[in-house]
N, CA, C and O atoms as a printed pandas DataFrame, in Angstrom:
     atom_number atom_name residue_name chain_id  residue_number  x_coord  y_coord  z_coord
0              1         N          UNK        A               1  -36.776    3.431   39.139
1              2        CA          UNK        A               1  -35.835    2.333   39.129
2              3         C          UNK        A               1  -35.739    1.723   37.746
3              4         O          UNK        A               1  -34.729    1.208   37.266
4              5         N          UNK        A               2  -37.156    1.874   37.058
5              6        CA          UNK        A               2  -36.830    0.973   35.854
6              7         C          UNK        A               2  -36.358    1.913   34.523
7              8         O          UNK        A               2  -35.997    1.604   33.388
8              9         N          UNK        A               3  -36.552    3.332   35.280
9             10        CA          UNK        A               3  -35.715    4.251   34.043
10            11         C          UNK        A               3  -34.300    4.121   34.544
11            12         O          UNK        A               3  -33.585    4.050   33.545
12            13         N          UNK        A               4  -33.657    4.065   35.516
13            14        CA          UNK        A               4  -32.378    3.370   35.550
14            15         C          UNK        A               4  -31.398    2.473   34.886
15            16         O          UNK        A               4  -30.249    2.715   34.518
16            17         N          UNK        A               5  -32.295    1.081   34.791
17            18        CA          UNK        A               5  -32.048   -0.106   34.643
18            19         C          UNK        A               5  -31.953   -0.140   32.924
19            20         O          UNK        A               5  -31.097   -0.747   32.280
20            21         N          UNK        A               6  -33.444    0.955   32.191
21            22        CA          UNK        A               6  -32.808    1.152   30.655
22            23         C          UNK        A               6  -31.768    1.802   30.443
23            24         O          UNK        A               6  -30.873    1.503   29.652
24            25         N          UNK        A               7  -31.843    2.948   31.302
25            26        CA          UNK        A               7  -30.674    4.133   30.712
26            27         C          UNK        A               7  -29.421    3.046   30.988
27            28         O          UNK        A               7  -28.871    2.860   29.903
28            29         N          UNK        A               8  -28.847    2.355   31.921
29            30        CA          UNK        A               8  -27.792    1.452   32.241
30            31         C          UNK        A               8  -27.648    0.367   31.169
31            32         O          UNK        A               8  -26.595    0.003   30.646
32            33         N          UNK        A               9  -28.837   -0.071   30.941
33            34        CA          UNK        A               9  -28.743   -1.100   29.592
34            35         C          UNK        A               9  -28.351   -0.355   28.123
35            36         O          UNK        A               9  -27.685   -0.947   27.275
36            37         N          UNK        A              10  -28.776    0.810   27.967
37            38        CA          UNK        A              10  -29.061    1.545   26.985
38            39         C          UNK        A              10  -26.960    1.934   26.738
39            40         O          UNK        A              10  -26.302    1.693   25.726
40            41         N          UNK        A              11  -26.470    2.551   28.033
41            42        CA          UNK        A              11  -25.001    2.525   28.102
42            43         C          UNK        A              11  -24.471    1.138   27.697
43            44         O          UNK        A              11  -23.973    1.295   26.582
44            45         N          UNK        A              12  -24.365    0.079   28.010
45            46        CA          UNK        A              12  -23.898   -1.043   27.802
46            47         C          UNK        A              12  -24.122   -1.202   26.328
47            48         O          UNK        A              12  -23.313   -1.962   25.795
48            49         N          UNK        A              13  -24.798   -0.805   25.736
49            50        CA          UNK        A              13  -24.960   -1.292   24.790
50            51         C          UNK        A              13  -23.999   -0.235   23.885
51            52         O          UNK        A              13  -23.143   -0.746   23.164
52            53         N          UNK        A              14  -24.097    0.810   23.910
53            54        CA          UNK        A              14  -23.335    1.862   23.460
54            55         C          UNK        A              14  -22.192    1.317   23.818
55            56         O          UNK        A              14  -21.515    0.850   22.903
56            57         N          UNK        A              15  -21.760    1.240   24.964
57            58        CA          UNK        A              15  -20.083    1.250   25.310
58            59         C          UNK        A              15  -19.792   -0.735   24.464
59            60         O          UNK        A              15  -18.781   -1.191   23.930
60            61         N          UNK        A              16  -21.074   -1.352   24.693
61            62        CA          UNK        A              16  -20.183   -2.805   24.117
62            63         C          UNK        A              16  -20.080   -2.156   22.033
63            64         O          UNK        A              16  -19.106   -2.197   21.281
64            65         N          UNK        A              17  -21.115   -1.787   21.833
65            66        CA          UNK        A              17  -20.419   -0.888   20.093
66            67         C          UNK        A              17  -19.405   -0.169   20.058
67            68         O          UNK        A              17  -18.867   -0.083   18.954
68            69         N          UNK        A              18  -18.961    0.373   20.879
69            70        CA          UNK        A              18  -17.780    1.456   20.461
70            71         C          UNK        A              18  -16.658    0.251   20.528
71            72         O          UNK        A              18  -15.834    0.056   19.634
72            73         N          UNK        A              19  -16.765   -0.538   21.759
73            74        CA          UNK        A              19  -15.311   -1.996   22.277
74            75         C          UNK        A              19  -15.777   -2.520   20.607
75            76         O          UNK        A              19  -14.723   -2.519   19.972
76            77         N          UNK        A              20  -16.833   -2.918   19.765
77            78        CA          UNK        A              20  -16.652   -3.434   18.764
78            79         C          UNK        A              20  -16.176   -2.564   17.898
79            80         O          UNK        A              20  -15.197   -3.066   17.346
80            81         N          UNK        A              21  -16.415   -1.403   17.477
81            82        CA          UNK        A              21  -15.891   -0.940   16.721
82            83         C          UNK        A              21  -14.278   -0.906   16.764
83            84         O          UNK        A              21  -13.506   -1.111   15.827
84            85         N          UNK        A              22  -14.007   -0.621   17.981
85            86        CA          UNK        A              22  -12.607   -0.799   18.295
86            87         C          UNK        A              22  -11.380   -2.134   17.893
87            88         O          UNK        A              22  -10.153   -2.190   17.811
88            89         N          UNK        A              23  -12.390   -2.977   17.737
89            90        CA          UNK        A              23  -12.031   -4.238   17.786
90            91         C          UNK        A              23  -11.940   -4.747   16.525
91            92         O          UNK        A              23  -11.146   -5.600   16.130
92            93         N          UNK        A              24  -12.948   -4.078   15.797
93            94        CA          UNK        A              24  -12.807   -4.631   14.455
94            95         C          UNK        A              24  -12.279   -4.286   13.590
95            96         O          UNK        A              24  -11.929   -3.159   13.242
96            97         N          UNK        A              25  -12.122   -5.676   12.959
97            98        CA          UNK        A              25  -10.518   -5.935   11.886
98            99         C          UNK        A              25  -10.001   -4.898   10.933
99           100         O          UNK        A              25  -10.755   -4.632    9.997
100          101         N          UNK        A              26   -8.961   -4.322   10.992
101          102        CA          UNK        A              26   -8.361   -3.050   10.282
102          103         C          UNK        A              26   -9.007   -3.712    8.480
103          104         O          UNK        A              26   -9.066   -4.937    8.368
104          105         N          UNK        A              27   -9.337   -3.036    7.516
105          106        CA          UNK        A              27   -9.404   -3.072    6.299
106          107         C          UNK        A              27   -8.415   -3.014    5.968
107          108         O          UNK        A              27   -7.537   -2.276    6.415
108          109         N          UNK        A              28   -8.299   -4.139    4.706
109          110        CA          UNK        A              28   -7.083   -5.088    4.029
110          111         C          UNK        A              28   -6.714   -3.746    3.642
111          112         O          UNK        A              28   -7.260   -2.644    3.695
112          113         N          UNK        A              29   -5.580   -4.211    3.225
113          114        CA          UNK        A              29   -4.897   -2.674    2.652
114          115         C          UNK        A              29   -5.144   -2.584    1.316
115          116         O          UNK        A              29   -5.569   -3.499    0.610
116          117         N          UNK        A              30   -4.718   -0.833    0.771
117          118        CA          UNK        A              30   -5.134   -0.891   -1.401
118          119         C          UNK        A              30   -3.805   -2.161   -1.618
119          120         O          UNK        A              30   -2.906   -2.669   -0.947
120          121         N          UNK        A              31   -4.302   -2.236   -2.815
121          122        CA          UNK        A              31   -3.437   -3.033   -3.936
122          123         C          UNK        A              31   -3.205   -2.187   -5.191
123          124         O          UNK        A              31   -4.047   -2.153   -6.088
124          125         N          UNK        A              32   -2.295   -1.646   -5.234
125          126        CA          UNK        A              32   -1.902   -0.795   -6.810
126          127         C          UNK        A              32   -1.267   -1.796   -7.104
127          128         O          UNK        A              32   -0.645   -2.348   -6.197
128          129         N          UNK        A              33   -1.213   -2.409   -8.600
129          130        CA          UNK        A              33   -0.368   -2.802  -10.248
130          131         C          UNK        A              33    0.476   -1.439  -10.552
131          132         O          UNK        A              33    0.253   -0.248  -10.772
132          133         N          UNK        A              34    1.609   -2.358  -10.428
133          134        CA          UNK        A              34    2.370   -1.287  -11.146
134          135         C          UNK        A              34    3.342   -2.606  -12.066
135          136         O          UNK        A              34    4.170   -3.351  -11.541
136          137         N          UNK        A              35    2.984   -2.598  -13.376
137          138        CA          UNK        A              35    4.095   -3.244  -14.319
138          139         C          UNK        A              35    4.759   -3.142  -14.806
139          140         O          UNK        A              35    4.603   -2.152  -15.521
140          141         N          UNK        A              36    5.860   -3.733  -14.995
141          142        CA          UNK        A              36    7.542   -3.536  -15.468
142          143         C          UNK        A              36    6.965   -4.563  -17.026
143          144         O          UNK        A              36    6.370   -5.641  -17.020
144          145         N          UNK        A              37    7.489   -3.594  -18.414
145          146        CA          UNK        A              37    7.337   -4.078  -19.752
146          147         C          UNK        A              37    7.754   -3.204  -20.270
147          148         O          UNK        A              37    7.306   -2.058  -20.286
148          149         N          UNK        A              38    9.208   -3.859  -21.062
149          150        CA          UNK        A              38    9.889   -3.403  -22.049
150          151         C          UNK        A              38   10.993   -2.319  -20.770
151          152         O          UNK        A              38   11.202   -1.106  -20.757
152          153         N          UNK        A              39   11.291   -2.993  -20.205
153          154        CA          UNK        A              39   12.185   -2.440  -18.975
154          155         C          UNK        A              39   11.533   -0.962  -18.660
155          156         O          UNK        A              39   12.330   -0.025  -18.709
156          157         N          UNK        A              40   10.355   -0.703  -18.388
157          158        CA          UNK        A              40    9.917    0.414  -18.346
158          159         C          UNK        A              40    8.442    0.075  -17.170
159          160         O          UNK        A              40    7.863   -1.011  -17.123
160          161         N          UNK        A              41    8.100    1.250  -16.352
161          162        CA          UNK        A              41    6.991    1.027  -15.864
162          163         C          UNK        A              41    6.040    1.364  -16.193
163          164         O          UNK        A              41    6.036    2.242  -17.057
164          165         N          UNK        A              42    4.572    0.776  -15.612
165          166        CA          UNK        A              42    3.478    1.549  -16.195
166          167         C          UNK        A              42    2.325    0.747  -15.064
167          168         O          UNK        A              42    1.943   -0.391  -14.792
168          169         N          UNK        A              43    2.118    1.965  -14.699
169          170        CA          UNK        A              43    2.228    3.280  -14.951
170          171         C          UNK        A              43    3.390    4.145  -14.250
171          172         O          UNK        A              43    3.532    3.783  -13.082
172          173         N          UNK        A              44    4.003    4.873  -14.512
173          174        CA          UNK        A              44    5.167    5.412  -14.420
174          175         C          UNK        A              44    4.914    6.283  -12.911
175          176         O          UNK        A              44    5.811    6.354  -12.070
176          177         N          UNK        A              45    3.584    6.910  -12.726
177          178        CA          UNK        A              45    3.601    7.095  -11.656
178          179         C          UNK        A              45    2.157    6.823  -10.924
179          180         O          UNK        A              45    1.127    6.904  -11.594
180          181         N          UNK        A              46    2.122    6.548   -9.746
181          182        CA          UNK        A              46    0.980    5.928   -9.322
182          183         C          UNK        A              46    0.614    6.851   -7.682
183          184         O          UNK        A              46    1.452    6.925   -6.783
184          185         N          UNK        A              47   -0.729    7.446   -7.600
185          186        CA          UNK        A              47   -1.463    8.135   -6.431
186          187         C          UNK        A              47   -1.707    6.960   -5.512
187          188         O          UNK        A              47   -2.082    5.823   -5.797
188          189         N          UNK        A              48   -1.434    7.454   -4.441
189          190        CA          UNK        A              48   -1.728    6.738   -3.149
190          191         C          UNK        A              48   -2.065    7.689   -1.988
191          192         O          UNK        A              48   -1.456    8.687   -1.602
192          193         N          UNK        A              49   -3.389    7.021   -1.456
193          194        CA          UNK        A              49   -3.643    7.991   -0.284
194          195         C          UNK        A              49   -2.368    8.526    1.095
195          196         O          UNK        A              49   -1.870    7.621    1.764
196          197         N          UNK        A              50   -2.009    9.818    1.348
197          198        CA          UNK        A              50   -1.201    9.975    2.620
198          199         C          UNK        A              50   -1.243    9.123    3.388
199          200         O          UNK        A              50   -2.212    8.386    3.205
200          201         N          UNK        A              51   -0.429    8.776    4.453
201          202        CA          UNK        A              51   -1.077    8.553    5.610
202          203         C          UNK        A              51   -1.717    7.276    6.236
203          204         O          UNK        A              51   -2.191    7.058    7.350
204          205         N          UNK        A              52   -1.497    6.198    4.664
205          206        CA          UNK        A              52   -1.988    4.939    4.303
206          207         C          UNK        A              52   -0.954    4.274    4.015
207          208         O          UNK        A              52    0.102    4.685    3.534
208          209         N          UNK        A              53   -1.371    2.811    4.430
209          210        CA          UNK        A              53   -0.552    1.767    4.176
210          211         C          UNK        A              53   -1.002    1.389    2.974
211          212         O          UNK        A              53   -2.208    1.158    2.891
212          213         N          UNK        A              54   -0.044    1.216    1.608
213          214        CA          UNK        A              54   -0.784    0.289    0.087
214          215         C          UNK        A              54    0.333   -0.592    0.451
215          216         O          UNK        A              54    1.180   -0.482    1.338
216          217         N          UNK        A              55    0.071   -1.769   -0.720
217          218        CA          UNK        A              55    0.741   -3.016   -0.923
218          219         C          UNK        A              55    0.691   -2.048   -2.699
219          220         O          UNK        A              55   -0.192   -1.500   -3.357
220          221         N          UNK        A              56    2.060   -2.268   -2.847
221          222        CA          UNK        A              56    1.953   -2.392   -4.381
222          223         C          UNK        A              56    2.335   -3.458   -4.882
223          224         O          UNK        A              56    3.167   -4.033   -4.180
224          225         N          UNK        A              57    2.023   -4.060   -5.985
225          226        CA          UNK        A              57    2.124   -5.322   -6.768
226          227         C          UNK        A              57    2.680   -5.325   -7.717
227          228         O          UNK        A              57    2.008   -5.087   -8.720
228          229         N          UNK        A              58    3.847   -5.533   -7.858
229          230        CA          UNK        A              58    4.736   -5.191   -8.989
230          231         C          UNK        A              58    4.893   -6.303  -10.411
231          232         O          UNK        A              58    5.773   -7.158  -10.317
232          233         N          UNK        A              59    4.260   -6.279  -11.363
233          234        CA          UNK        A              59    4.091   -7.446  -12.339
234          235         C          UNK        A              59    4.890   -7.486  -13.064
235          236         O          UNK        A              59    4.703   -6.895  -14.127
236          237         N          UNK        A              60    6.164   -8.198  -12.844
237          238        CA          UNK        A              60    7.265   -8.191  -14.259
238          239         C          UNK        A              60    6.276   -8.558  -15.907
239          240         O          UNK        A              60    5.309   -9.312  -15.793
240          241         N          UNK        A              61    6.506   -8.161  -16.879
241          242        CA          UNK        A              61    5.763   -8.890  -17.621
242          243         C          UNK        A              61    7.413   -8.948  -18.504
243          244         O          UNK        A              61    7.296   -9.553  -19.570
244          245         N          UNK        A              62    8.396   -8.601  -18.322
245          246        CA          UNK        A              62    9.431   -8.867  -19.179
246          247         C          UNK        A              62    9.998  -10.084  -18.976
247          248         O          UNK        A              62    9.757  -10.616  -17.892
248          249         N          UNK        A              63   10.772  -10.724  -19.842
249          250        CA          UNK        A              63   11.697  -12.058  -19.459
250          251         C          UNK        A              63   12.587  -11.459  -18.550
251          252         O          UNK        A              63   12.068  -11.582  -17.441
252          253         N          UNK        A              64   13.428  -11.000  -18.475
253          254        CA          UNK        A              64   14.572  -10.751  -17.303
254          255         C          UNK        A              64   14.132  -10.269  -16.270
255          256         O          UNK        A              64   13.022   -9.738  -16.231
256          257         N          UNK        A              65   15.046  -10.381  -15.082
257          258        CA          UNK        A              65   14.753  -10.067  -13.913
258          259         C          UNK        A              65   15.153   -8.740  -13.929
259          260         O          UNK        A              65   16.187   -8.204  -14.325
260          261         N          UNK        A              66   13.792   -8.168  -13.253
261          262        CA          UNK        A              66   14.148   -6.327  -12.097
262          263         C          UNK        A              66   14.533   -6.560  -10.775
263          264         O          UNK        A              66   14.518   -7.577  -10.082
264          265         N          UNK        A              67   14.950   -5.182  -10.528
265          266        CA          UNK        A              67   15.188   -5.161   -9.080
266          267         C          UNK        A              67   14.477   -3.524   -8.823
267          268         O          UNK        A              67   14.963   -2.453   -9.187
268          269         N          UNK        A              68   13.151   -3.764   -8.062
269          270        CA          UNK        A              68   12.558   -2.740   -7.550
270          271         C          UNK        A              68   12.620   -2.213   -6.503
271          272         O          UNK        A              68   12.187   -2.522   -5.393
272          273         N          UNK        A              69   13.672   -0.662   -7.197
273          274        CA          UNK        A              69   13.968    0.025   -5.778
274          275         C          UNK        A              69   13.622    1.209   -5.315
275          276         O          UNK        A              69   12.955    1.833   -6.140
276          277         N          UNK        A              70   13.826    1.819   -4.234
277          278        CA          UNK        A              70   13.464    2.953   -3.563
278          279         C          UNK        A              70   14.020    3.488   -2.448
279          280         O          UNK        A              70   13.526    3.054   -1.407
280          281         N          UNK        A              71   15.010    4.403   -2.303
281          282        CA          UNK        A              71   15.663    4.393   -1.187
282          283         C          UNK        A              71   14.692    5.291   -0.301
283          284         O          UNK        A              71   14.774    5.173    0.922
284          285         N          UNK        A              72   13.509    6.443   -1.014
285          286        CA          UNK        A              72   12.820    6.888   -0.056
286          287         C          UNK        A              72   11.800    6.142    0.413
287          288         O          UNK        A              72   11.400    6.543    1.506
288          289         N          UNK        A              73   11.109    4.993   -0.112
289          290        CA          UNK        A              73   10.474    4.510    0.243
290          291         C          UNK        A              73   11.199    2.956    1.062
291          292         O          UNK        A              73   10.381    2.267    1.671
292          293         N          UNK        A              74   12.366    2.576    1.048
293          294        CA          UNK        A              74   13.105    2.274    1.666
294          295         C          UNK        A              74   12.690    0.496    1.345
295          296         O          UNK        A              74   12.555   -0.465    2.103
296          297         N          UNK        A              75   12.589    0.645   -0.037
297          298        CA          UNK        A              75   12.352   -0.450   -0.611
298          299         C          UNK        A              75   13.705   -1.100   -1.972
299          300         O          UNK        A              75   14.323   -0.558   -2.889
300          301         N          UNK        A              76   13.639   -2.386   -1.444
301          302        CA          UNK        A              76   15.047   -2.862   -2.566
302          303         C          UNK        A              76   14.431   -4.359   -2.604
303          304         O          UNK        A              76   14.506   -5.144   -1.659
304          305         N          UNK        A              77   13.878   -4.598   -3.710
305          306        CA          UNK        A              77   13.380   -5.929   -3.771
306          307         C          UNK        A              77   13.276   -6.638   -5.545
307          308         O          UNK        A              77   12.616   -6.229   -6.501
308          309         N          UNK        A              78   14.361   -7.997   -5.418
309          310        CA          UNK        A              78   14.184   -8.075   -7.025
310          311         C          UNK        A              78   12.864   -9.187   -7.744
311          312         O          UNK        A              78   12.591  -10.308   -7.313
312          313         N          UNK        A              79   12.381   -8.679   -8.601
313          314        CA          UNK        A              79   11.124   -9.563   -9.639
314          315         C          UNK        A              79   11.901  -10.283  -10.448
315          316         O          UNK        A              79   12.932   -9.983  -11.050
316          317         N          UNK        A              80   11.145  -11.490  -10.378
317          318        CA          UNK        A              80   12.099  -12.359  -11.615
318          319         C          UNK        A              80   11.183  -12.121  -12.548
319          320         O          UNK        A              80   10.057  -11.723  -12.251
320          321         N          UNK        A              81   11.575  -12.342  -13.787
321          322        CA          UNK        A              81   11.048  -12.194  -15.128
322          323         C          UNK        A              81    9.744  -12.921  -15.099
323          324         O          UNK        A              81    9.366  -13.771  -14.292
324          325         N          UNK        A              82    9.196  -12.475  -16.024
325          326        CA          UNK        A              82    7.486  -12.867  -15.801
326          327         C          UNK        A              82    6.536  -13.356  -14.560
327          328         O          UNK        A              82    5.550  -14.092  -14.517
328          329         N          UNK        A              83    7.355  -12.534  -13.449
329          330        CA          UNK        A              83    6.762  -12.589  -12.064
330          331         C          UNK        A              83    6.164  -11.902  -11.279
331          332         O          UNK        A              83    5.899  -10.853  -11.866
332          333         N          UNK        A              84    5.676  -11.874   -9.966
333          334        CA          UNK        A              84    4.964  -10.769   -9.584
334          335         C          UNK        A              84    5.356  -10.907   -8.178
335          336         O          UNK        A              84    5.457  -12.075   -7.803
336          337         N          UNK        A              85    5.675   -9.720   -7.049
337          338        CA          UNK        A              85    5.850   -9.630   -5.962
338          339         C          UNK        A              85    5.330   -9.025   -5.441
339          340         O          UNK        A              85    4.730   -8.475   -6.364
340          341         N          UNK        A              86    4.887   -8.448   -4.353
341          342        CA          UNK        A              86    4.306   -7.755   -3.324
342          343         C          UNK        A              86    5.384   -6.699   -2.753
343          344         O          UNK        A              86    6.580   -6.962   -2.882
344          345         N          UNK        A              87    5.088   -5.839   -2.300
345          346        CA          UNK        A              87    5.867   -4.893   -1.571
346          347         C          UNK        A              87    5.270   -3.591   -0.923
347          348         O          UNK        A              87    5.212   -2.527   -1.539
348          349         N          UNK        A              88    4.654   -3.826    0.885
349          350        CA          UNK        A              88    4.050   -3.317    1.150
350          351         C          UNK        A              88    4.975   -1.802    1.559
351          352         O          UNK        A              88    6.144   -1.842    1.944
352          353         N          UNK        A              89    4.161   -0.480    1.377
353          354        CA          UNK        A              89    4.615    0.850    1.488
354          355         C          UNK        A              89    3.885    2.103    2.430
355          356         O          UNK        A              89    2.881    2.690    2.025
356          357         N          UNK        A              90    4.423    2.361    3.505
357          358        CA          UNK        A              90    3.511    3.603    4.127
358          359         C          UNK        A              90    3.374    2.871    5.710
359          360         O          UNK        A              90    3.793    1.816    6.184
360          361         N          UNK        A              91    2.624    3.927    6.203
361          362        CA          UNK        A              91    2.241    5.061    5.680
362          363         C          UNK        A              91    3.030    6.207    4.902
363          364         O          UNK        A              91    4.029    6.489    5.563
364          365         N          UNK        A              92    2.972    6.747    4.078
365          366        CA          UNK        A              92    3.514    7.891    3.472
366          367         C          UNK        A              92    3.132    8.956    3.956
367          368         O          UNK        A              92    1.921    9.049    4.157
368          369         N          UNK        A              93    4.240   10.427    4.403
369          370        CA          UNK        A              93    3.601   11.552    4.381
370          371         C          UNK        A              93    3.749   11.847    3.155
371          372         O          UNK        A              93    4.634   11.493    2.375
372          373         N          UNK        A              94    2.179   13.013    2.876
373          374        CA          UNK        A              94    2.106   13.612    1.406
374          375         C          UNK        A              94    3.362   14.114    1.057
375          376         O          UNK        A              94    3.954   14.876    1.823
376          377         N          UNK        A              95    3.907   13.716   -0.183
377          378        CA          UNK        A              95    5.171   14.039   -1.165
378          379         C          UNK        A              95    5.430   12.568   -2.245
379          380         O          UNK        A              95    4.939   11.442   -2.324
380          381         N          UNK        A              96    6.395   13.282   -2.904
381          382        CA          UNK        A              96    6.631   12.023   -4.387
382          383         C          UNK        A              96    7.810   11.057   -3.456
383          384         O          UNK        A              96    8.445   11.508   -2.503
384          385         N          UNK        A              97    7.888   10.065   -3.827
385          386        CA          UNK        A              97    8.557    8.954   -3.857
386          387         C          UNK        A              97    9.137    8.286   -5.152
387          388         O          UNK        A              97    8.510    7.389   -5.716
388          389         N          UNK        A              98   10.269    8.711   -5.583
389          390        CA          UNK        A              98   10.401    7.525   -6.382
390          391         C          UNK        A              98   11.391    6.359   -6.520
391          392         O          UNK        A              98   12.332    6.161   -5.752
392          393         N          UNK        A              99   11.053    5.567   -7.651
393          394        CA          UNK        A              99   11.592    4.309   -7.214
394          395         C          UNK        A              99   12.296    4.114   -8.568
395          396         O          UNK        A              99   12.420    5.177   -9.176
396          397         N          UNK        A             100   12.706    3.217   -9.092
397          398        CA          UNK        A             100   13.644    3.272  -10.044
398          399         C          UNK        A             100   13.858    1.272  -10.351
399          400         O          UNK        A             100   13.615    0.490   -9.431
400          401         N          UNK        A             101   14.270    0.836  -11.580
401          402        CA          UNK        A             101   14.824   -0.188  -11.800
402          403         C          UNK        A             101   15.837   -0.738  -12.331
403          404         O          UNK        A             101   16.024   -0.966  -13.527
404          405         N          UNK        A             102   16.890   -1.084  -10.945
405          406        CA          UNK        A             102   18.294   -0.741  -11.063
406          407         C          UNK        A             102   18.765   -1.913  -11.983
407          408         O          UNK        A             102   19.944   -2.265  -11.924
408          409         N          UNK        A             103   18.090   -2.390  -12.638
409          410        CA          UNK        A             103   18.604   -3.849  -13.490
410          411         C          UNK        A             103   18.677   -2.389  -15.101
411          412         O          UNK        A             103   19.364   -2.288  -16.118
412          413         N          UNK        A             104   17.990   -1.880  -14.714
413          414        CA          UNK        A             104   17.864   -1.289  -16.146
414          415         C          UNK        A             104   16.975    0.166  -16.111
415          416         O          UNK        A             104   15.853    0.372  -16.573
416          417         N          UNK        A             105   17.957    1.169  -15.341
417          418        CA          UNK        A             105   17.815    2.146  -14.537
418          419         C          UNK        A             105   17.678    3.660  -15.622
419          420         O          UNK        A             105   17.387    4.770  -15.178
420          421         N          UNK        A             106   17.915    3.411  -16.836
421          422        CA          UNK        A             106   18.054    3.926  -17.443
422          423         C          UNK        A             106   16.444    4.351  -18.510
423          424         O          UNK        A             106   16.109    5.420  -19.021
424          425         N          UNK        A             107   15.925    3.313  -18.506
425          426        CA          UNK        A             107   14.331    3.538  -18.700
426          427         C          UNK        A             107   13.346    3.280  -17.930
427          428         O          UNK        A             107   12.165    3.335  -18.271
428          429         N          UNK        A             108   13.910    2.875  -16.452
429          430        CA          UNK        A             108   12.882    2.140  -15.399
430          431         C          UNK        A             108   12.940    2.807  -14.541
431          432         O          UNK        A             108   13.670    2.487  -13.603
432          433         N          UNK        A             109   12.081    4.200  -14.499
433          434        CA          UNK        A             109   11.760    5.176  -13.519
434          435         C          UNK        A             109   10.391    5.515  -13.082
435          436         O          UNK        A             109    9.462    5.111  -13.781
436          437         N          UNK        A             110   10.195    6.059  -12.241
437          438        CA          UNK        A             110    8.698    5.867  -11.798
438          439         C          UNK        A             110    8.445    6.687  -10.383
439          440         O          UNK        A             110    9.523    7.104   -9.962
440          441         N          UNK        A             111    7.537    6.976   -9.685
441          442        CA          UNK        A             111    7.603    7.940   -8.747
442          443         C          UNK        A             111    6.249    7.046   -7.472
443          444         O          UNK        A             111    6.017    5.917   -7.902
444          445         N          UNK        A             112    5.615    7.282   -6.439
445          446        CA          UNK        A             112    4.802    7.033   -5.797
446          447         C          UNK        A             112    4.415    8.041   -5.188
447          448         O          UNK        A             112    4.911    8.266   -4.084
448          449         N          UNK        A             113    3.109    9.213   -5.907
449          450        CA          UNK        A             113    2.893   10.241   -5.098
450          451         C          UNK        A             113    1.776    9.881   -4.288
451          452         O          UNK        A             113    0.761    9.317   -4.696
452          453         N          UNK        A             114    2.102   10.365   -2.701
453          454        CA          UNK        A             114    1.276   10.129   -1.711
454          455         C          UNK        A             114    0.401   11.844   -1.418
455          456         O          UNK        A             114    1.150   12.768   -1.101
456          457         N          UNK        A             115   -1.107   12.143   -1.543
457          458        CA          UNK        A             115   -1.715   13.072   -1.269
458          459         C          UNK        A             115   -2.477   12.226   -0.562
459          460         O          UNK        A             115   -3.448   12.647    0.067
């Protein structure tokens, strides 16, 4: 009876760890920098895990405003000059993404490869 009563305690305890594991709080997501200076990015292209949600952080460091876009990543969002925005991305399946800065599209190119 009392090898019962452990092996039964011994389950409970297992099954209440797995309900915690289950339970517990997803990990914050990455944070990549990616900065806009001299209407240009940098880094021009930036690795991100597949399959993952990142936040990228986009740091104007120029006076004028960007507009950071991406139609595959299905992102259109503008930075004001010496500002910084957020713009969460993914999961991604593995392949390039890129994004572009349509204020000044002509040197503001950049890619997001997801492996």
């Amino acid at each position: 009876m009392r090898r019962v009563s452990l092996l039964s305690a011994a389950c409970a305890i297992a099954l209440s760890g797995a309900a915690f594991l289950q339970a517990a709080p997803v990990r914050a997501d990455d944070v990549i920098t990616i900065v806009i200076k001299d209407h240009k990015f940098e880094p021009a292209e930036v690795k991100v895990p597949a399959n993952k949600r990142v936040t990228l952080l986009v740091d104007n460091q120029d006076a004028t405003s960007e507009e950071f876009e991406s139609g595959e990543m299905k992102v259109e969002k503008i930075v004001g000059g010496r500002k910084q925005i957020k713009v969460m991305v993914g999961p991604l399946k593995p392949g390039r993404y890129p994004f572009f800065g349509e204020f000044h599209e002509a040197t503001a190119q950049g890619a997001v490869i997801a492996e």
